[in-house]
NUMARKOL-957280 format. One line per 3 residues: for each residue x, y, z of C-alpha. Coordinates in steps of 0.02 Angstrom, whole numbers, plus 50000, padded with zeros to 5 digits. Example, Ala and Ser with C-alpha at 12.3 -4.5 7.8 and 13.67 -1.06 7.14 Angstrom:
! residues 2
50615/49775/50390  50684/49947/50357
This chain:
! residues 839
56615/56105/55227  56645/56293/55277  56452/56331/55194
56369/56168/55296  56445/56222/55463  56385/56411/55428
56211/56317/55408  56232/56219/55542  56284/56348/55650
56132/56453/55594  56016/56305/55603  56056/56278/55791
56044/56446/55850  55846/56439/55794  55830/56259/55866
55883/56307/56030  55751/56448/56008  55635/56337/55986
55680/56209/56094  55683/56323/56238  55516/56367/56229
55474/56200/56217  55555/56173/56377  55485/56305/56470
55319/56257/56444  55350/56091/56519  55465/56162/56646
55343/56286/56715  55211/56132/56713  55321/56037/56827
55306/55896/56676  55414/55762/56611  55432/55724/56405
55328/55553/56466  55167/55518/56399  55037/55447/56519
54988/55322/56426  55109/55234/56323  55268/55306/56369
55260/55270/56531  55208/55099/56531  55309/55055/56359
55431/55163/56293  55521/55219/56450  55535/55066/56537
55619/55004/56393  55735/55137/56375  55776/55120/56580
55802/54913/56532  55918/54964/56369  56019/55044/56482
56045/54905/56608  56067/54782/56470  56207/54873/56411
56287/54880/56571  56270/54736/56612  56365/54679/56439
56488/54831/56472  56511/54737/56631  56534/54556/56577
56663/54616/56424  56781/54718/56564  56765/54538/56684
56824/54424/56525  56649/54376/56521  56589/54397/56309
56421/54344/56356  56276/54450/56289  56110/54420/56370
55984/54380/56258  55825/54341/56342  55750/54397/56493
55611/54322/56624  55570/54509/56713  55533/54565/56513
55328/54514/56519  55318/54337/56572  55494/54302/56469
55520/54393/56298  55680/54376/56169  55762/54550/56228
55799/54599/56053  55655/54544/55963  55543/54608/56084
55614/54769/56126  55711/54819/55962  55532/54910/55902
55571/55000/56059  55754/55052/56034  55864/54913/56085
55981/54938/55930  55980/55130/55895  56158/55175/55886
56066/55337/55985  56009/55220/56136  56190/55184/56170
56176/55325/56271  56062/55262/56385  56213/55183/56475
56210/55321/56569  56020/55316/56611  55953/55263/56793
55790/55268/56884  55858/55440/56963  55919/55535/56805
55810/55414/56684  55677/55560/56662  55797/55695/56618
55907/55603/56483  55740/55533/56415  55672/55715/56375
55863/55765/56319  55842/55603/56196  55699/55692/56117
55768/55866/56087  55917/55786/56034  55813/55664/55915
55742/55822/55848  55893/55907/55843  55987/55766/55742
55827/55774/55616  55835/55927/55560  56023/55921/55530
56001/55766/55411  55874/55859/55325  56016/55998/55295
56154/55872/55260  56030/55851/55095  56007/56017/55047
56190/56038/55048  56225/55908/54930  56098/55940/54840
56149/56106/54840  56016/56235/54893  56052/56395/54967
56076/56357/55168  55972/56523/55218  55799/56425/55130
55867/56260/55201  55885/56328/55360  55683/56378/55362
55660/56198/55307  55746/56118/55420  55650/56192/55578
55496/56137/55483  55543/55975/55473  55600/55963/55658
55440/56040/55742  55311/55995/55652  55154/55906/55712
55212/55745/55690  55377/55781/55803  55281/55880/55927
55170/55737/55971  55211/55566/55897  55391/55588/55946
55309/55649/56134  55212/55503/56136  55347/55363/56074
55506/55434/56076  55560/55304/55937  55457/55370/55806
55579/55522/55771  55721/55395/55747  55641/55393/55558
55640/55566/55516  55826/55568/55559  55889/55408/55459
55791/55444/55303  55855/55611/55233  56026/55506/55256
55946/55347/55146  55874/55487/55006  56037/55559/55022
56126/55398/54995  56018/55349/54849  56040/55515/54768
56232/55470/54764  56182/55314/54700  56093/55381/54547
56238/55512/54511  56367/55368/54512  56439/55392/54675
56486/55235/54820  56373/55148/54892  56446/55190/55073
56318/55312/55145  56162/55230/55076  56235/55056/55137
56269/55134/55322  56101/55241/55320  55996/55041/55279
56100/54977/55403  56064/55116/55547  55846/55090/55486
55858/54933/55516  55939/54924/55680  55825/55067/55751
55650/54987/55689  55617/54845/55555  55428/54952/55560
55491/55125/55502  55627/55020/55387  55486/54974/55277
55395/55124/55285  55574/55220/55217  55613/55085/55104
55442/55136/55012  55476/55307/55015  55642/55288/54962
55599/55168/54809  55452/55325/54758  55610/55440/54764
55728/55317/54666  55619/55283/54521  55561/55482/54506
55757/55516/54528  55779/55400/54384  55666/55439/54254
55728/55625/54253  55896/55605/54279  55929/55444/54139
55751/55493/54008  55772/55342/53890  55934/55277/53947
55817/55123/54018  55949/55021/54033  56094/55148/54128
55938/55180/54242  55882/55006/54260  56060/54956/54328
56066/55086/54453  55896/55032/54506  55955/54841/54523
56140/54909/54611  56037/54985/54757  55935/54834/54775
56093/54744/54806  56171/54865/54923  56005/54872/55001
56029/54690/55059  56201/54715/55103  56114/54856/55246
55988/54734/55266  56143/54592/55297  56231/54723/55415
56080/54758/55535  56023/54581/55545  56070/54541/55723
55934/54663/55768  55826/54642/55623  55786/54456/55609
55768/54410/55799  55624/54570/55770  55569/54510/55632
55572/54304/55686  55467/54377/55830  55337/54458/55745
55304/54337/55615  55199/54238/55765  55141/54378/55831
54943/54400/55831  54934/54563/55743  55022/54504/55601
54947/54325/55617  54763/54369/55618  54785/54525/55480
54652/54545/55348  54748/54632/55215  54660/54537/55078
54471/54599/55155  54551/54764/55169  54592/54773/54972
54446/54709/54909  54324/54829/55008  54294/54993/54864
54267/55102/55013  54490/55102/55044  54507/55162/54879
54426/55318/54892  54497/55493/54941  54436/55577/55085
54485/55754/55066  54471/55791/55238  54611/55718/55255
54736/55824/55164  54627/55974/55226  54665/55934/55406
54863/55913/55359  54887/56082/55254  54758/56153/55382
54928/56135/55520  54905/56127/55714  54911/56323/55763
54747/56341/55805  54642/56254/55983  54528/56130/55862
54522/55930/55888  54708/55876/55917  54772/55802/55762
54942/55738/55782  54988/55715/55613  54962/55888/55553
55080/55996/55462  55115/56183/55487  55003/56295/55402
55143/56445/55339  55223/56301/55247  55095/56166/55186
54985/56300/55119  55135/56388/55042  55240/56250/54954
55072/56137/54892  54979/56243/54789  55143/56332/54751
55244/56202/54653  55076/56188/54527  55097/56374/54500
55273/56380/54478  55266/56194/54372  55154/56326/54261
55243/56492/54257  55407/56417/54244  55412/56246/54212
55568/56167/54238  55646/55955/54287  55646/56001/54462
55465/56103/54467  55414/55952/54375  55483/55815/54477
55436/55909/54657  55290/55937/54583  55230/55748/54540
55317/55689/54709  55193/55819/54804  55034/55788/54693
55064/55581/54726  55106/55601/54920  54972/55695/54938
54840/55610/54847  54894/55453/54941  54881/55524/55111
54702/55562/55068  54659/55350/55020  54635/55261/55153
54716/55101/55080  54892/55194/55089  54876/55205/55268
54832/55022/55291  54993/54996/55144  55113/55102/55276
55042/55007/55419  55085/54816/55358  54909/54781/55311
54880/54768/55508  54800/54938/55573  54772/55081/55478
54893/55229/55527  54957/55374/55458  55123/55350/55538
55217/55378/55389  55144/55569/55358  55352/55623/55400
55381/55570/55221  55253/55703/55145  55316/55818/55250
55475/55791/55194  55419/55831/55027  55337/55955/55069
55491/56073/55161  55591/56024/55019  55478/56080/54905
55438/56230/55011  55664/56279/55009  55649/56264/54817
55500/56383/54779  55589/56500/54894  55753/56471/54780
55653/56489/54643  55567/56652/54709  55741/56738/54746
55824/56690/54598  55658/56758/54494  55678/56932/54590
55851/56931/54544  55817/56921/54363  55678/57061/54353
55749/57162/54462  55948/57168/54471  55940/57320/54564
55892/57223/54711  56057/57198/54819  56090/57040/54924
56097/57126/55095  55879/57165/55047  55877/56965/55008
55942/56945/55162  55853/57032/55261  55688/56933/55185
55775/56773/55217  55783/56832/55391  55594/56890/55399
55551/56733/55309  55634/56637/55451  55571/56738/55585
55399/56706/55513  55435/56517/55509  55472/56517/55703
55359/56623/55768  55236/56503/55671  55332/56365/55766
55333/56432/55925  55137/56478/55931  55097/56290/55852
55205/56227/56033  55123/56350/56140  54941/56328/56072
54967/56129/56060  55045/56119/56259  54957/56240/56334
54789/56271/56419  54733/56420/56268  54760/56270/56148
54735/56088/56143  54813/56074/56325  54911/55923/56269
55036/55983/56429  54901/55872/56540  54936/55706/56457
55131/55704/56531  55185/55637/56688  55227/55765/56831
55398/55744/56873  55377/55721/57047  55253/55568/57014
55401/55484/56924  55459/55369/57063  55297/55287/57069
55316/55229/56875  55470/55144/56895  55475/55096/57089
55381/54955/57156  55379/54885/57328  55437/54739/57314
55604/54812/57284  55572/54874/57485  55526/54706/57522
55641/54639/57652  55573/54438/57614  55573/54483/57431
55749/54557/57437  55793/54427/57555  55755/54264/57443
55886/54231/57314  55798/54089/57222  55694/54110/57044
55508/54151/57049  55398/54251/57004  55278/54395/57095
55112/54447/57031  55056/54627/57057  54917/54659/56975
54891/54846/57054  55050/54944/57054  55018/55070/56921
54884/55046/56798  54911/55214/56721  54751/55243/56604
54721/55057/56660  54848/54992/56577  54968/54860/56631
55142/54931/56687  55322/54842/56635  55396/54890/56796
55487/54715/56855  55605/54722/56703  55670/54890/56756
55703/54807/56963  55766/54614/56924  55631/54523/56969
55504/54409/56870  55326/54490/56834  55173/54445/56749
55108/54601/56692  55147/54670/56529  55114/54781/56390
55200/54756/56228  55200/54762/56054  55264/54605/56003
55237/54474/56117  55275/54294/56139  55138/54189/56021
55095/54060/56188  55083/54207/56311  54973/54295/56190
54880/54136/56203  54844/54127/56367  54811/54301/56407
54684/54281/56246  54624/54116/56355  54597/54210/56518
54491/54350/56456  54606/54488/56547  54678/54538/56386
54662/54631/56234  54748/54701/56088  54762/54507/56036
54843/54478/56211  54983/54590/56189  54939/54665/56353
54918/54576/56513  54857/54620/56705  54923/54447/56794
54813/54279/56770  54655/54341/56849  54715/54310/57001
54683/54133/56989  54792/54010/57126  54807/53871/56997
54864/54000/56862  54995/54093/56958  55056/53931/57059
55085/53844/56878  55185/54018/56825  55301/53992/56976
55213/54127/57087  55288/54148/57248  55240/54305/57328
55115/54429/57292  55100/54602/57331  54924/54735/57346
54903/54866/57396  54781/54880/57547  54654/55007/57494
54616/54919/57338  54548/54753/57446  54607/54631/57342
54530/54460/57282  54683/54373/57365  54691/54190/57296
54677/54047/57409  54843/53977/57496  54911/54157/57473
54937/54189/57673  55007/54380/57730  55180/54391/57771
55249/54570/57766  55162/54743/57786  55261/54897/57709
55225/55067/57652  55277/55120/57487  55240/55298/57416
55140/55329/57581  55004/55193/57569  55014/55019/57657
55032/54879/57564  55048/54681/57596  55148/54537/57546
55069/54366/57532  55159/54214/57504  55111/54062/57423
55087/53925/57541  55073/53801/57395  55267/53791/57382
55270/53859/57194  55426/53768/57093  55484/53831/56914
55452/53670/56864  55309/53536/56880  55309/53362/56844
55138/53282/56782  55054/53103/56744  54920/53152/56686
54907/53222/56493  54759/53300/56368  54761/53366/56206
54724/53548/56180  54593/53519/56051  54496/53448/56185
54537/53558/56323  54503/53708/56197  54311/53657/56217
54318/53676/56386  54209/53812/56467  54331/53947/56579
54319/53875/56755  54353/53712/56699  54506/53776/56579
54565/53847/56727  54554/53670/56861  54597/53567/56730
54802/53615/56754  54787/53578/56937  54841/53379/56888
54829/53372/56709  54966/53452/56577  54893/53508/56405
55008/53464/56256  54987/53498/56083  54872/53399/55964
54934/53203/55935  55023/53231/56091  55009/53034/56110
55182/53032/55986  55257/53140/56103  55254/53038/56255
55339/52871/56316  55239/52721/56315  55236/52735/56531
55129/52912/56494  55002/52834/56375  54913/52767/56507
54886/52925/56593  54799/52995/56454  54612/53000/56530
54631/53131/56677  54493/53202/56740  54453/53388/56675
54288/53434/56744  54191/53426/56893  54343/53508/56998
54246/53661/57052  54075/53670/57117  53922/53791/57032
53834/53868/57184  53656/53870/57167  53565/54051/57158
53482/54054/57338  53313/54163/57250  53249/54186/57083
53322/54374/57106  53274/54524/57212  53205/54678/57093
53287/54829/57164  53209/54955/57017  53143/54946/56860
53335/54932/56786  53423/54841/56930  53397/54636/57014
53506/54574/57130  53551/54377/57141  53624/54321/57309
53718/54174/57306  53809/54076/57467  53998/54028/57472
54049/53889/57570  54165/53904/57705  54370/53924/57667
54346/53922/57463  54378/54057/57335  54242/54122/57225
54243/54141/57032  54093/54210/56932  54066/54187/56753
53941/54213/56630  53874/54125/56477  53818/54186/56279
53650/54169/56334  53660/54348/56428  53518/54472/56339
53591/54610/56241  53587/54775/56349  53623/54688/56530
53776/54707/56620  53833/54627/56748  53920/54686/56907
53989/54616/57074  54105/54699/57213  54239/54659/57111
54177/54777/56973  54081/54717/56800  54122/54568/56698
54101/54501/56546  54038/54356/56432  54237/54321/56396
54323/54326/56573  54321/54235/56724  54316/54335/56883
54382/54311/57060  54288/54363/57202  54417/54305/57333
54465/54171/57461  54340/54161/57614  54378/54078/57779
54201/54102/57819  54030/54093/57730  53998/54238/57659
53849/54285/57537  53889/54371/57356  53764/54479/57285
53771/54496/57092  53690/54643/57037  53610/54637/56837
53572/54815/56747  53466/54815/56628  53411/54978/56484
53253/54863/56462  53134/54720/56509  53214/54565/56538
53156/54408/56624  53250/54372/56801  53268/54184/56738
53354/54225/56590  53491/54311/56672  53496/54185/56819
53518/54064/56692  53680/54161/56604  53753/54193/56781
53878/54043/56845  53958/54067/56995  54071/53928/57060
54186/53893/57227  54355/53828/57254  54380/53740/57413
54540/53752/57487  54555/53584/57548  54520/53524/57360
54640/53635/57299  54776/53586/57397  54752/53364/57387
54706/53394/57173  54884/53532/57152  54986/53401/57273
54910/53257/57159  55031/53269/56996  55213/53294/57081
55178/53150/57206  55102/53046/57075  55284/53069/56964
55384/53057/57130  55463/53197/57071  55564/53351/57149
55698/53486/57094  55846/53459/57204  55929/53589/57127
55887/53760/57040  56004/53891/56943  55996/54021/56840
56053/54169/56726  55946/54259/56588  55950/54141/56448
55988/53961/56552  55944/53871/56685  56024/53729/56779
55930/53602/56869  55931/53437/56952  55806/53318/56967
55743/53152/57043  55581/53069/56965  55533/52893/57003
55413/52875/56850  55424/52926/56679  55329/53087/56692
55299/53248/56578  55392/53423/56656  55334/53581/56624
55417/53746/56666  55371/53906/56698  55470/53955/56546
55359/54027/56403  55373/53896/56256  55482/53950/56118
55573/53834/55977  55727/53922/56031  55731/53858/56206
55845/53700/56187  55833/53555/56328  55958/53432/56356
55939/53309/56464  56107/53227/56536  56201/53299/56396
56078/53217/56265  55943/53357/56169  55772/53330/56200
55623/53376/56109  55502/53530/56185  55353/53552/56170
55204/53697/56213  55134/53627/56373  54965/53700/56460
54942/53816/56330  55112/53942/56344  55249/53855/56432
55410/53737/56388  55385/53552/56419  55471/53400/56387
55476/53231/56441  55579/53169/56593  55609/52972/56570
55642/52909/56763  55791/52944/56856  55912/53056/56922
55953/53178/56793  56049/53331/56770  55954/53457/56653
56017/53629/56553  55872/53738/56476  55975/53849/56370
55898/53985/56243  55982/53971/56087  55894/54066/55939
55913/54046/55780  55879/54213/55685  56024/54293/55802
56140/54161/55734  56105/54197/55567  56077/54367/55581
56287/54379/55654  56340/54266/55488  56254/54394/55393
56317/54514/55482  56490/54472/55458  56469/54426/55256
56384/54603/55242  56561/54680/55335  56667/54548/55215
56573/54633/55059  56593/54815/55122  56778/54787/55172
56808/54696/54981  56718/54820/54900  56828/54956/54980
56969/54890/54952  56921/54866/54774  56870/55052/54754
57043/55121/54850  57144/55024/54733  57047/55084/54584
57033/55267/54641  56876/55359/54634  56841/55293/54454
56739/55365/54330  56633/55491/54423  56457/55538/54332
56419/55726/54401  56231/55742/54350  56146/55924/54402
56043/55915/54566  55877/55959/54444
């Protein structure tokens, strides 16, 4: 222990070398450890909302209260907190620090996480070499390698997650090396456990590179013992579940979640394997990794450092010749296979789940790599020694020491050239600190209505930050209920819709509101809504102003909708979403005005009373204006078609498959597209829209007149069609309560009649209805519905899921087999204890 805390003690007087440069050059940039892009709109509201969550269970626990939240409106439109956010960190026994995080301090303690991350990653790395038992002053070297490399530098910059890998799996090789020498389980059990909680993603990415260690490990250490070998093997399978069994109340609610998610749904792993062109090794690939970052080329986040990679690679092939030995042999094959697999593009695809192809698991070759890289320099040393005893150790030394100066002086360049404006300038992609407030502020929290109205709704605001126009996650981070969101695993019925509305992409992970549609945003339970002035927003019909404020020195209004928006709506009407699948946008869109879409034979679902209902009207609710020319021809590349709204009706422009290739299409509201339907705002007036067509060619003014629909709302319509469906039930919500995972309500309905909440469907929302379950169903494409037979009724919506009850039984067998198994080795001592030579 007296060696590993020299090492250590060593080790962090270079980190905090290094890390003080690091933080310099973002100090003197004025710049916050948050990327621009994803960080800010991902990674850091989630780490604000792990903190809250946890106070808010520290909270209940000290009130008597053992209540632990579980799913959460403000999270997207209404997301399993776990299973949507443990990819983010909700489970990394790191991110119980975040306890401590608020909006004020949230920056600061985020870019701490990250130095500690790296910190914590390079001391794993030397909790390895000293079992393994290499001299600390090489391990030292290595471990700086391993903690500021490319990958670190900018991955772990960009999603502060991704360095929770780098510090777990030294511990799992390090586990499975006791393992295979006949040691307990304990450390390779607790190190599966800790990968799973932190990311079921970079758990299967370790749990390959820990198998490639195992069998390499196995074949040298046991030769033809095949069966000794094959026993071990099949031991840390099992105490591979038992991890697996130990992190399950975060694993399987990710894991449940992601099984519907679209990413995984619509993957083409099977087209991806068949096509030749994935087998074949692109060079260029290695060549950029041993290549490193210290130079101002292309940025290349994945790259190693060049002192090292071009050091250790070619290195162990020398060495495996001059003096070939079981551990030149074995570092030797684990380099040559890492690295021919990080030049196939299949193994990136492989790492990635078969979904996207990434090279997100490039900390594993770089593992083997500075391991490598510690025992050449072993090797080196110990050669010297041999041919020349003469030299004494103080010389040895003092080349250790030039050896590690080398190392981080080629560190601190690679930071300085990545960050800076000589390099790749990479300093430009962080937030500046002082624009921090505006990330996780929003004005509705200065909102004195908003503030002011205790009951549950939601708020649309589809312009607050829109960093690299992207949607932001801000509501989850100030209590109230959003629609934006950006995440990567995502409710399977609000990935539907946003798929449905056109606004999305990334198979509807990410969403901007519901096109600021009335019907759309009254259906989600949209009371107020809040733009910002400058931006002249497309404000919805029924949406009338009812606050001005200023927030971050620019005006901005609050509208409220005058439509009297419930969290719940009772229909009579019912279709089946085959049919309304057919549908083109505008009418997709009118359609849920009086009529509730329920899944296909949706007739079994419904009471005989219901049946009836079945033929409401889907089309014909909006009117197509007619163009009012053929087109004017501005120039050779530009026509204009001016169309007429009607007095007090909203606009909505849409356009067809028939569009020629090479024309765009643009209105005030900016360009649109063959898949979206866009709103060009309520008018109380007439007013005329011009619809301007660009074209790189010739093409005929008909033929784009004839793609072009553009359709209007009236108010009056609006309001008698939306009014229709609750007075046609006779039903109203005379009650309304809620916390995060169930809602209260009371109700009065004179006719048997279908509800539908603003709830996203999930099979783990449980209804009961006067004490008696009910069945659920998807209802207008994304939310919870059920049928309401007629009556007064008292009603309990209550989120119940089913992978984190099974993931706490397993939990607690996985503890009852660690605690037996303990037991079992106390009483028998340490037992026959097989020392086998690190080689």
């Amino acid at each position: 222990m007296g060696k590993f805390l020299r090492k250590l003690a060593v080790y962090t007087l270079g980190f905090c070398l290094l890390a003080g440069v690091l933080t310099y050059v973002f100090y003197r940039g004025s710049r916050a450890v948050i990327w621009s892009v994803d960080a800010v709109s991902q990674y850091y509201p989630a780490f604000l909302y792990n903190g809250q969550w946890l106070r808010t269970i520290l909270s209940n626990f000290a009130s008597g209260n053992f209540h632990v939240p579980l799913y959460d409106l403000s999270i997207g439109m209404g997301e399993d907190i776990i299973g949507s956010l443990n990819y983010y960190g909700i489970g990394d026994p790191l991110n119980l620090l975040t306890i401590f995080a608020t909006k004020e301090n949230g920056a600061v303690l985020y870019s701490a996480m990250y130095l500690l991350r790296l910190y914590l990653a390079g001391g794993a790395l030397l909790l390895y070499t000293e079992y393994m038992k290499l001299p600390y002053r090489y391990a030292v070297s290595g471990a700086y390698c391993y903690s500021f490399f490319g990958y670190s530098l900018v991955a772990g910059t960009m999603y502060l997650q991704f360095l929770s890998p780098l510090i777990y799996f030294p511990l799992m090789i390090l586990g499975a090396e006791k393992l295979i020498r006949g040691q307990k389980p304990y450390w390779y059990l607790f190190s599966v456990a800790i990968g799973g909680m932190c990311s079921y993603y970079f758990l299967y990415i370790t749990a390959i590179g820990m198998a490639g260690y195992a069998i390499l490990r196995l074949i040298f250490v046991y030769g033809k013992n095949i069966r000794r070998a094959a026993g071990i093997l099949f031991r840390g399978i099992l105490w591979f579940a038992v991890g697996i069994m130990l992190s399950a109340p975060f694993l399987l609610p990710a894991v449940s979640m992601l099984s519907g998610n679209a990413r995984v749904a619509e993957s083409t792993g099977l087209l991806l394997l068949a096509d030749w062109r994935n087998w074949v090794p692109n060079l260029s690939y290695l060549a950029s990794f041993l290549y490193g970052m210290n130079s101002n080329a292309n940025l290349d986040f994945w790259r190693g450092i060049t002192l090292v990679e071009m050091t250790a690679v070619p290195g162990i092939f020398i060495a495996c010749i001059l003096h070939r030995t079981k551990r030149n042999l074995q570092l030797a094959i684990a380099v040559a296979v890492l690295s021919v697999a990080y030049t196939i593009p299949i193994t990136h695809y492989i790492f990635s789940a078969m979904a996207q192809r990434y090279s997100r698991w490039v900390f594993l070759l770089q593992f083997g790599v500075v391991i490598t890289m510690v025992c050449l320099f072993t090797e080196f040393a110990e050669a010297i020694r041999r041919l020349q005893p003469s030299v004494g150790r103080k010389r040895m030394a003092a080349a250790c020491c030039l050896l590690s100066a080398m190392i981080l002086c080629n560190l601190g360049v690679n930071i300085c050239l990545l960050f800076s404006g000589y390099g790749a300038n990479y300093l430009s992609e962080f937030l500046d600190r002082s624009s921090i407030p505006g990330y996780t502020d929003s004005p509705l929290v200065h909102s004195e209505l908003v503030q002011k109205d205790a009951g549950v709704y939601r708020v649309a605001n589809d312009q607050l930050t829109e960093t690299n126009g992207r949607p932001d996650n801000v509501a989850m981070i100030n209590g109230y209920h959003g629609l934006n969101f950006w995440w990567s695993v995502v409710n399977p019925g609000t990935q539907a819709m946003t798929r449905q509305l056109g606004g999305g992409d990334f198979d509807g992970q990410r969403s901007r509101g519901l096109n600021n549609s009335p019907v759309y945003l009254t259906n989600a339970g949209v009371k107020y809504y809040a733009a910002k002035d400058a931006y002249d927003s497309p404000v919805p019909i029924d949406f009338a102003p009812a606050e001005k404020l200023e927030f971050l020195g620019e005006p901005w209004t609050i509208y409220v909708n005058e439509n009297r928006p419930e969290m719940v709506r009772f229909y009579q009407k019912w279709a089946e979403a085959e049919e309304y699948s057919t549908l083109p946008m505008i009418d997709k869109m009118t359609a849920v005005m009086d009529t509730v879409i329920v899944p296909g034979k949706g007739a079994t679902l419904l009471p005989a009373a219901t049946k009836e209902q079945r033929t409401g009207n889907l089309v014909d609710k909006a009117d197509e204006i007619s163009v009012a020319a053929d087109g004017q021809k501005v120039t050779e590349s530009e026509i204009h078609f001016t169309y007429v709204v009607p007095e007090d009706s909203e606009a909505w422009v849409a356009l067809d498959d028939s569009l020629p290739a090479g024309v765009t299409i643009r209105t005030d509201r900016g360009a649109t597209d063959p898949i979206s339907l866009q709103n060009q705002g309520w008018h109380r007036e007439p007013v005329k829209l011009v619809v301007t067509a660009q074209t790189e060619g010739e093409a005929q003014s008909d033929v784009i007149r004839s793609a072009i629909h553009v359709y209007s709302l009236s108010r009056k319509k609006y309001e008698s069609i939306m009014s229709q469906s609750n007075v046609a039930a006779a039903a109203k919500v005379t009650s309304f309560t809620a916390r995060k995972d169930q809602f209260t309500l009371s109700t009065v309905n004179g006719k048997n009649t279908i509800a539908v909440t603003a709830i996203p469907y999930t099979k783990d929302w449980k209804v009961y209805v006067d004490g008696e379950r009910t069945e659920s169903f998807p209802a207008n494409t994304m939310y919870l519905g059920f049928v309401l037979p007629e009556g007064e009724h008292e009603i309990i919506l209550r989120y119940e899921p089913l992978a984190i009850r099974i993931g706490v039984i397993l939990f607690i067998a996985g503890m009852a087999i660690t605690v037996l198994v303990g037991f079992r080795d106390r009483k028998q001592g340490q037992g026959q204890h097989m020392e086998i030579h690190a080689s």
